[in-house]
C-alpha positions as CSV (number, residue, x, y, z in Angstrom):
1,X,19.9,105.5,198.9
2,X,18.3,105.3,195.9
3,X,18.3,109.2,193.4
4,X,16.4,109.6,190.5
5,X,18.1,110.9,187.5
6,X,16.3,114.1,186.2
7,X,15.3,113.3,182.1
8,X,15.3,116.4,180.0
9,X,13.9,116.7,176.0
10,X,12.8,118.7,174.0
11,X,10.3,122.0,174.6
12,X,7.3,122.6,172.6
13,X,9.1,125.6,171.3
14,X,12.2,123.5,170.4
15,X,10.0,120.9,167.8
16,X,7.8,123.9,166.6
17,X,11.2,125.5,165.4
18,X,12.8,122.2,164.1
19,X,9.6,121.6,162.2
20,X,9.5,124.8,161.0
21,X,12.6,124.5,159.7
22,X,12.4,121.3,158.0
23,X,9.5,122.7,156.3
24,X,12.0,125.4,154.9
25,X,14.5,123.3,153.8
26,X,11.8,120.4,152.2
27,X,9.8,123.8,150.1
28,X,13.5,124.9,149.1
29,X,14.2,121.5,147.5
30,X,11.3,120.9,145.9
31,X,11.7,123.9,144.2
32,X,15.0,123.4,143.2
33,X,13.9,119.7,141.7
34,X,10.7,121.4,139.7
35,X,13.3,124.1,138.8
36,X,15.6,121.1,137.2
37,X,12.6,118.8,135.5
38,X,11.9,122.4,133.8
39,X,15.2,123.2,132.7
40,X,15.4,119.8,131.6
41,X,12.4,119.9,129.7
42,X,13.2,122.8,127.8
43,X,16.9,121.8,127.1
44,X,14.9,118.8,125.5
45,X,12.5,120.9,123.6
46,X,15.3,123.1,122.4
47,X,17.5,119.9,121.3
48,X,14.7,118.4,119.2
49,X,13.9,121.6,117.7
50,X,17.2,122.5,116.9
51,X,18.0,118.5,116.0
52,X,14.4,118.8,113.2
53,X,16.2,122.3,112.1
54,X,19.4,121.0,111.0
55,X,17.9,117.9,109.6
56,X,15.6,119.6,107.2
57,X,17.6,122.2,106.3
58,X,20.4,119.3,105.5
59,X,17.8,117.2,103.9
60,X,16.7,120.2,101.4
61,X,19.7,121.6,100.7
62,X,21.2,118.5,99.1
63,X,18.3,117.8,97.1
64,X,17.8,121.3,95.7
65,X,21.7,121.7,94.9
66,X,20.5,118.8,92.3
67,X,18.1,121.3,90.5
68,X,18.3,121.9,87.1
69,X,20.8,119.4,86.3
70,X,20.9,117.8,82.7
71,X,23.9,116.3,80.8
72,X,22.8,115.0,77.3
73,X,26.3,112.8,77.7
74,X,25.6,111.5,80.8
75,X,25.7,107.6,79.1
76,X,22.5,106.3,81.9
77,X,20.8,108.8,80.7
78,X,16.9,107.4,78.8
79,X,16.8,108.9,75.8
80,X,13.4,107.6,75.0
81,X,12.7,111.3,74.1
82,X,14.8,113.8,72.2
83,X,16.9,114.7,75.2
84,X,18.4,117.9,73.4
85,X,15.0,119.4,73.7
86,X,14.5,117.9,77.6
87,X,17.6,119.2,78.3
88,X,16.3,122.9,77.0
89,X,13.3,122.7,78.6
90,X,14.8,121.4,82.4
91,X,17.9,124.1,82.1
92,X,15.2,127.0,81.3
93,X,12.8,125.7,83.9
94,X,14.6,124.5,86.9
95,X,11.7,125.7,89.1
96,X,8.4,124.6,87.7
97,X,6.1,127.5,87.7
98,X,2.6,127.1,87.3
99,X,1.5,126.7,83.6
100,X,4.8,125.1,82.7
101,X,3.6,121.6,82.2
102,X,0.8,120.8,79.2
103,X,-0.7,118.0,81.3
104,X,-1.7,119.8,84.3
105,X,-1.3,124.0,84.1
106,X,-1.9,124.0,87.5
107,X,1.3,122.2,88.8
108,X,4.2,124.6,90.0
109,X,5.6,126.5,92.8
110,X,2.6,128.2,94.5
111,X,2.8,130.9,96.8
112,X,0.2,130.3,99.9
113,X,-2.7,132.8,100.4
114,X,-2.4,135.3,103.3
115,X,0.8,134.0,104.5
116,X,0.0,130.1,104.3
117,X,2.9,127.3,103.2
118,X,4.2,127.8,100.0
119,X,4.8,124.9,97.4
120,X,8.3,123.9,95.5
121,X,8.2,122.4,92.7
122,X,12.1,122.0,91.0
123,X,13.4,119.2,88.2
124,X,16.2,118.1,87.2
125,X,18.0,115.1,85.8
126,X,18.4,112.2,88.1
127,X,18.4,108.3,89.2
128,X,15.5,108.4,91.6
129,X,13.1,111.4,92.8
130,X,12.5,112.6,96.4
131,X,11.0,109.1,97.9
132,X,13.1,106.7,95.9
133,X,10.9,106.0,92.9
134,X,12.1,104.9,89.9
135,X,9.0,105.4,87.8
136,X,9.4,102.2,85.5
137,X,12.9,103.4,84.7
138,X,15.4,100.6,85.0
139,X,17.8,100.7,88.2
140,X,20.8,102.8,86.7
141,X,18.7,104.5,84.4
142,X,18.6,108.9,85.0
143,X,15.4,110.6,83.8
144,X,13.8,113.8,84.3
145,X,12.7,114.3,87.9
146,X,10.3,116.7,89.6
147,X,9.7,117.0,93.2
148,X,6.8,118.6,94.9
149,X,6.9,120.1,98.4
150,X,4.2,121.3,100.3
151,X,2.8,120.9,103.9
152,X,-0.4,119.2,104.9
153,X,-1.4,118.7,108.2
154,X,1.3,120.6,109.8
155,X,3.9,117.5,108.0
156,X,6.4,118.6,105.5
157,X,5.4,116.1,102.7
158,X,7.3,115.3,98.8
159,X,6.1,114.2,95.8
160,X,7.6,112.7,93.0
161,X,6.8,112.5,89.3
162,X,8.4,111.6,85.8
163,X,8.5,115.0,84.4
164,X,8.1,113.5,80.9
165,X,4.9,112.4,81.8
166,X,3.8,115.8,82.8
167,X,5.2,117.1,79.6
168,X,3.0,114.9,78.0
169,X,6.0,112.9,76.2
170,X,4.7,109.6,78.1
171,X,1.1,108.0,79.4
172,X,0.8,108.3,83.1
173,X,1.4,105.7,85.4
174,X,0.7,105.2,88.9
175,X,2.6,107.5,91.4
176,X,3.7,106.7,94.7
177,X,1.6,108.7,97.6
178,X,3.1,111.5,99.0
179,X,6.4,111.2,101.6
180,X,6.5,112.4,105.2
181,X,9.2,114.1,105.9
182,X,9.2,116.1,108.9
183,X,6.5,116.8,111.4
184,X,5.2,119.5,113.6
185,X,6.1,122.4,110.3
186,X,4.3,125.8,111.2
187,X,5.0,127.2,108.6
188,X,7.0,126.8,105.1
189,X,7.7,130.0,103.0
190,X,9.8,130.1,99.8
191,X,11.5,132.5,97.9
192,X,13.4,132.8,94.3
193,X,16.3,134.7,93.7
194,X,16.5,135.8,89.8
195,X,18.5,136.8,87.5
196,X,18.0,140.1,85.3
197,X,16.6,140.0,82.0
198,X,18.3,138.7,78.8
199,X,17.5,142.9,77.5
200,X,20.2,143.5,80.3
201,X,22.5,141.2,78.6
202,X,23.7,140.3,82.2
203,X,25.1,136.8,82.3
204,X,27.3,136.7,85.5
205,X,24.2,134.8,87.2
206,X,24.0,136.9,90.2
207,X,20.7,137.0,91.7
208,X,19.4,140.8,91.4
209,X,16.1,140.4,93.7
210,X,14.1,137.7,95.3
211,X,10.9,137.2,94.4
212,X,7.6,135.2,95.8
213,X,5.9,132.4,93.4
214,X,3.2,134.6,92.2
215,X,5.7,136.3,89.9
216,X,7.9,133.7,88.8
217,X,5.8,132.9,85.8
218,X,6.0,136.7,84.9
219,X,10.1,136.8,85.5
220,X,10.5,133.6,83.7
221,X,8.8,135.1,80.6
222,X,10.9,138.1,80.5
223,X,14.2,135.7,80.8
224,X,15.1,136.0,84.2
225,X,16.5,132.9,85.6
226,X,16.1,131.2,89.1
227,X,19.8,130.6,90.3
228,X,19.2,130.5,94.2
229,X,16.4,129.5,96.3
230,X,15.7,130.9,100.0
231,X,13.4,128.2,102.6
232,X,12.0,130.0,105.8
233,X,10.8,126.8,108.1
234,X,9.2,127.5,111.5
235,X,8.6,124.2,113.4
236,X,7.1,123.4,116.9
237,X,9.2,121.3,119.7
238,X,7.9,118.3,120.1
239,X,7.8,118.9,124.1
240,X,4.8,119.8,126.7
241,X,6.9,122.4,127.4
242,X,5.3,125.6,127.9
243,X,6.0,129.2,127.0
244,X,4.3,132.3,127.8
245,X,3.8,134.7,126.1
246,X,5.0,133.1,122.8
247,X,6.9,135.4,120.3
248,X,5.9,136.1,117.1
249,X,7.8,135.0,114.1
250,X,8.2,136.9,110.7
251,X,9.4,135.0,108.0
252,X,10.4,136.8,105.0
253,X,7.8,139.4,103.2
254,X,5.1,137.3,105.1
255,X,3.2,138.8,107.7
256,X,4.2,137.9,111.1
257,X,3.0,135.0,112.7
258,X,1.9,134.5,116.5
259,X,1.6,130.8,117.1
260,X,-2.0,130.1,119.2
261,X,-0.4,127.2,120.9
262,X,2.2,127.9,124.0
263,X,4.6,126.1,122.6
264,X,8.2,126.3,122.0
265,X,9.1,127.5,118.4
266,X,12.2,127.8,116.1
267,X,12.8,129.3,113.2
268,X,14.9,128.1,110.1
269,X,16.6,129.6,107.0
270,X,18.5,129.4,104.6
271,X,19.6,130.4,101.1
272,X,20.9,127.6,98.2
273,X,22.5,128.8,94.9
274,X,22.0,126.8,92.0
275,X,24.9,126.1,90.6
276,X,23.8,123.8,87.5
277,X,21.4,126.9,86.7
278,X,24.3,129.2,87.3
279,X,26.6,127.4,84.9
280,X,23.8,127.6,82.4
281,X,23.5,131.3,82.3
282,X,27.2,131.7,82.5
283,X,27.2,129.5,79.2
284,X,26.0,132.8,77.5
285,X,28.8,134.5,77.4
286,X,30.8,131.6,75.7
C-alpha cells in the first residue's frame, strides 16, 4: 500500500512577514554604514584641520620668535654696511610698518580693508629668510632679513627680501617668487601688542594694549615698541564634508565672519612675545 507523505511550506503570510522583515533589518544597516562613512568623514575633516592648525601655528611661531634679532658680535655677521646703525634701525623696527623703508613707503604690515587678511611684515638678523634664500650672501653669512606674509588666493604665502636693499644700502637684485605655505586660509588677522611710550619711562616691556596695523606707524612714532605679536587663522577642511548651518567666526576686533561655503571650519590663535625686542627695551633701564 502505497501513502503519500503530506509536504507543507511556507504561507503567503509567512514570506510577506519574512520579507518585511529583512527589509527592516537591510534599511537599519544601511543606515548604520552611511552613519559610519559620515562619522568618518568628519573625523577626517576635523584631523586635517586640526593637523593644518598646529602646523602653521608651529611654523609661525618659530619664525617670528626670530624677530628683531641683531648681534653686531655675532662673527658671520656681513658688515658690508655700518652694522651699528642696522642694528639701530632692526631693534627699533622689528615690525616693518608702512613708510619704514626709503625704497618702497608702501611695504609694511597692512591691516586688510573691511575685515580682509592682514599683512606681516617683521626683520631681523639671520642666515636665510622665510623660503631659504640667501640673497647673494655667502652660505654662513647672517644679514638683515624681512619676511612678508599675506594671503592670496585663499594660500598663506611668504616673501623674502634683503632688507638692506630696501633700505636702499644695496642695488636690487632678483627675488625669489613668493612661497606657498599653507592652503585653504579663510582668513588671516594680525595684531601688535605695544609697549607704552618712552614719556611713560616704562621699560619693563609689558605689552599695555594691542593694536591693528593701521596704528602702528602712529605708536611707533611716539616710542611704543612691538614686543608680542597675536595671529588669528581661520582655515577650511580639506573634506566634502558638509555642515549646515555653518557658524560664524569672529576673529579679534574684526567683524564676524559667516563662511558662504558649507564647509567645515577651524579657528586658530595665538599670541608670541618677542623676546629679542623685549631684551631691547629692558636695555633701558641699564
Amino acid at each position: 500500500m502505497i501513502t503519500h507523505r503530506q509536504q507543507a511550506g511556507f504561507s503567503l503570510i509567512e514570506l510577506m512577514i519574512a520579507l518585511v522583515l529583512g527589509l527592516i533589518i537591510s534599511s537599519a544597516i544601511i543606515q548604520i554604514m552611511i552613519s559610519n562613512n559620515m562619522t568618518e568623514r568628519l573625523n577626517r575633516a576635523v584631523g586635517s584641520a586640526q593637523e593644518n592648525g598646529r602646523f602653521i601655528i608651529s611654523r609661525m611661531r618659530n619664525e617670528l620668535l626670530m624677530t628683531g634679532r641683531y648681534d653686531t658680535l655675532q662673527p658671520t655677521l656681513n658688515a658690508d654696511v655700518d652694522t651699528v646703525v642696522e642694528s639701530a634701525f632692526v631693534q627699533n623696527n622689528p615690525v616693518i610698518a608702512v613708510g619704514d623703508f626709503v625704497t618702497d613707503a608702501t611695504k609694511g604690515s597692512k591691516e586688510g580693508a573691511s575685515g580682509a587678511n592682514d599683512t606681516l611684515m617683521v626683520g631681523f638678523q639671520g642666515l636665510q629668510d622665510c623660503r631659504a634664500s640667501k640673497h647673494s650672501y655667502l652660505a654662513d653669512e647672517e644679514f638683515y632679513v624681512v619676511n612678508e606674509y599675506f594671503v592670496e588666493n585663499n594660500i598663506l604665502k611668504c616673501k623674502g627680501y634683503d632688507g638692506r636693499v630696501l633700505r636702499g644700502l644695496k642695488s636690487s637684485v632678483a627675488t625669489d617668487a613668493p612661497y606657498s605655505i599653507l592652503d585653504d586660509v579663510y582668513s588671516f588677522q594680525v595684531q601688535y601688542g605695544v609697549t607704552d611710550t618712552l614719556a611713560s619711562q616704562d621699560n619693563t616691556a609689558r605689552p599695555v594694549k594691542f593694536i591693528d596695523a593701521d596704528t602702528l606707524a602712529t605708536e611707533k612714532a611716539s616710542g611704543a615698541q612691538v614686543v608680542a605679536i597675536r595671529l588669528a587663522i581661520l582655515l577650511k577642511a580639506d573634506s566634502e564634508v558638509l555642515i549646515d548651518p555653518v557658524p560664524s567666526f569672529k576673529l579679534f576686533s574684526e567683524e564676524a565672519i559667516q563662511p558662504t561655503e558649507q564647509r567645515l571650519y577651524k579657528q586658530f590663535e595665538t599670541t608670541i612675545t618677542l623676546r629679542n625686542s623685549k631684551n631691547f627695551i629692558r636695555s633701558r633701564n641699564i
